[in-house]
C-alpha positions as CSV (number, residue, x, y, z in Angstrom):
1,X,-52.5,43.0,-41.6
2,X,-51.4,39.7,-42.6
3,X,-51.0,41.1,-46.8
4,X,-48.7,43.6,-45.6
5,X,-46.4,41.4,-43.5
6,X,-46.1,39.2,-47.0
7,X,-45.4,42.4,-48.9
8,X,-43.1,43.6,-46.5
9,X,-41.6,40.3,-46.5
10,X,-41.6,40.4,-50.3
11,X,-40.1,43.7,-50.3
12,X,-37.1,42.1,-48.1
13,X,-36.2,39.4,-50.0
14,X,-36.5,41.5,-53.5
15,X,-33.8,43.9,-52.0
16,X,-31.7,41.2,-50.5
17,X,-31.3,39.4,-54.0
18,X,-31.1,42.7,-56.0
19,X,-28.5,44.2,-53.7
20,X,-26.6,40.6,-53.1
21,X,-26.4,40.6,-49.9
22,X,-27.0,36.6,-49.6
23,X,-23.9,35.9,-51.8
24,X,-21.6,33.7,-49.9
25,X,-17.8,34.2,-50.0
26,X,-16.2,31.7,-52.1
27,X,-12.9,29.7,-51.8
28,X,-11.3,31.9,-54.6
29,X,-12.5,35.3,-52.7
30,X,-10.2,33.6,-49.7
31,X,-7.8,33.1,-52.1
32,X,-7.9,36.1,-53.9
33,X,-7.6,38.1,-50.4
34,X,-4.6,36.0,-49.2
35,X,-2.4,36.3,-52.3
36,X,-3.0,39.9,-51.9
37,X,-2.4,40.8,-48.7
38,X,1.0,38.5,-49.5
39,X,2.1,40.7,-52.2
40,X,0.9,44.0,-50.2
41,X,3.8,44.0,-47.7
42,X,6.9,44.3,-50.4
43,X,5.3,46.2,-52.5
44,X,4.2,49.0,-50.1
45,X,7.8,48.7,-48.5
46,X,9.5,49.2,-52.3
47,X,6.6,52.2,-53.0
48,X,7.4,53.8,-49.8
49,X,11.0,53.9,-50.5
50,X,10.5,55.8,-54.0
51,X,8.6,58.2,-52.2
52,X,10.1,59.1,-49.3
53,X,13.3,58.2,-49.8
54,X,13.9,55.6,-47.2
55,X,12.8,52.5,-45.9
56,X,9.7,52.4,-43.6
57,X,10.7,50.5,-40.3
58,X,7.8,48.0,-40.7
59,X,4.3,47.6,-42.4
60,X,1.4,45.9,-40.1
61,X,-1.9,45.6,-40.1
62,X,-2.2,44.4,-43.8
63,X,-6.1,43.5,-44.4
64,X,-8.4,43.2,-47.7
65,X,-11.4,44.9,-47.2
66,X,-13.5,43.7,-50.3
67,X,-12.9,41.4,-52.9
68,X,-14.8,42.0,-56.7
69,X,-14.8,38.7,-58.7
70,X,-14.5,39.7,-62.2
71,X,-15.7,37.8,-65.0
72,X,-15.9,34.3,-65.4
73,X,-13.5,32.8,-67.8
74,X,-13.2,29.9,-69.9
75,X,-12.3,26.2,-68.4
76,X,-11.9,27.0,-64.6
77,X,-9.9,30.3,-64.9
78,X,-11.4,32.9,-62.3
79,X,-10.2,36.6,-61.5
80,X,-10.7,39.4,-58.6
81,X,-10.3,42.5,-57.9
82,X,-9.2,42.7,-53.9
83,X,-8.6,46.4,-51.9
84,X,-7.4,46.6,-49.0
85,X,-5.3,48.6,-46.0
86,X,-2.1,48.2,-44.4
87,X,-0.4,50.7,-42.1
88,X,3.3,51.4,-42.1
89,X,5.2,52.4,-39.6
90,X,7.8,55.1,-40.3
91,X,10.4,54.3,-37.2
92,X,11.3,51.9,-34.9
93,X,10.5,53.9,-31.8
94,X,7.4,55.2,-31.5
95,X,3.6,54.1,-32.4
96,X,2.7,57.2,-35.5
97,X,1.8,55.2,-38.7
98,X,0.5,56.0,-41.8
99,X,-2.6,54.2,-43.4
100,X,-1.7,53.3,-46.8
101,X,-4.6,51.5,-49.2
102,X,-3.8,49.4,-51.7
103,X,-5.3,47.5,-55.3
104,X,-4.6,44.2,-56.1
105,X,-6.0,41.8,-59.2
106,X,-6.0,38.4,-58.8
107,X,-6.3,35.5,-61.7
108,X,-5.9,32.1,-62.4
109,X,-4.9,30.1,-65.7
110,X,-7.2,28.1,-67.9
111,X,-4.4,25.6,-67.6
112,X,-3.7,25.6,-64.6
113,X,-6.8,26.7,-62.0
114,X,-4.4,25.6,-58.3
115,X,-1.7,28.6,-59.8
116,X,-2.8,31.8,-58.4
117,X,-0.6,35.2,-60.1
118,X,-1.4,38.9,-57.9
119,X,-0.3,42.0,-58.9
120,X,-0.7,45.1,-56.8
121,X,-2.3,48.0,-58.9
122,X,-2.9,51.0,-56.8
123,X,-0.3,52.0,-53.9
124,X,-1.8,55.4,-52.2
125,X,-1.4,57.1,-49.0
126,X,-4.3,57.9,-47.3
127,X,-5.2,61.5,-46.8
128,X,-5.0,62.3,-42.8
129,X,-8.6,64.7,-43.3
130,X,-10.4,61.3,-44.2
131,X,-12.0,59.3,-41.4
């Protein structure tokens, strides 16, 4: 009984290290997710007029909801990949929005690690069949 609670166990902690669920967010996936979600609002507002034609009455909601770091690069620079939602709401009256998702990546300089540059990739409207 006891060799298969130390296998099990075994088992546990091989799937927890191969699948990475242990790895602790890091300061640059907080500030990965906060310069994108910064840059999400304009954009979307700027997409959604080339569109549609008009100007949404407000976007809310705007939330990352994953961050990838990408490779490491040389002397302190770091870079992400963040997605994440916002919805928009198309008038003032009224509570219908529409849930757009969004792209972002995220680097830093070798030159200067504090300056963080995002770009917003990937603008699309999300398809009102998906749950």
């Amino acid at each position: 009984m006891r060799s298969r609670t130390v296998a099990a166990t075994a088992v546990v902690v091989l799937l927890v290290a191969l699948t990475g669920c242990t790895r602790q967010q890091t300061a640059f996936d907080g500030v990965a997710r906060a310069a994108c979600e910064t840059k999400a609002g304009p954009a979307i507002v700027a997409w959604w007029r080339d569109e549609y034609g008009m100007t949404p009455w407000k976007v809310v909601d705007t939330h990352s909801t994953g961050v990838e770091q990408g490779a490491g690069g040389s002397s302190g620079a770091a870079s992400a990949s963040v997605t994440g939602e916002s919805s928009v709401q198309r008038e003032e009256r009224g509570t219908a929005s529409e849930t757009i998702e969004w792209s972002c990546s995220v680097q830093t300089s070798a030159d200067d690690p504090s300056t963080v540059s995002a770009t917003i990739q990937e603008i699309t409207l999300r398809s009102r069949d998906r749950s």
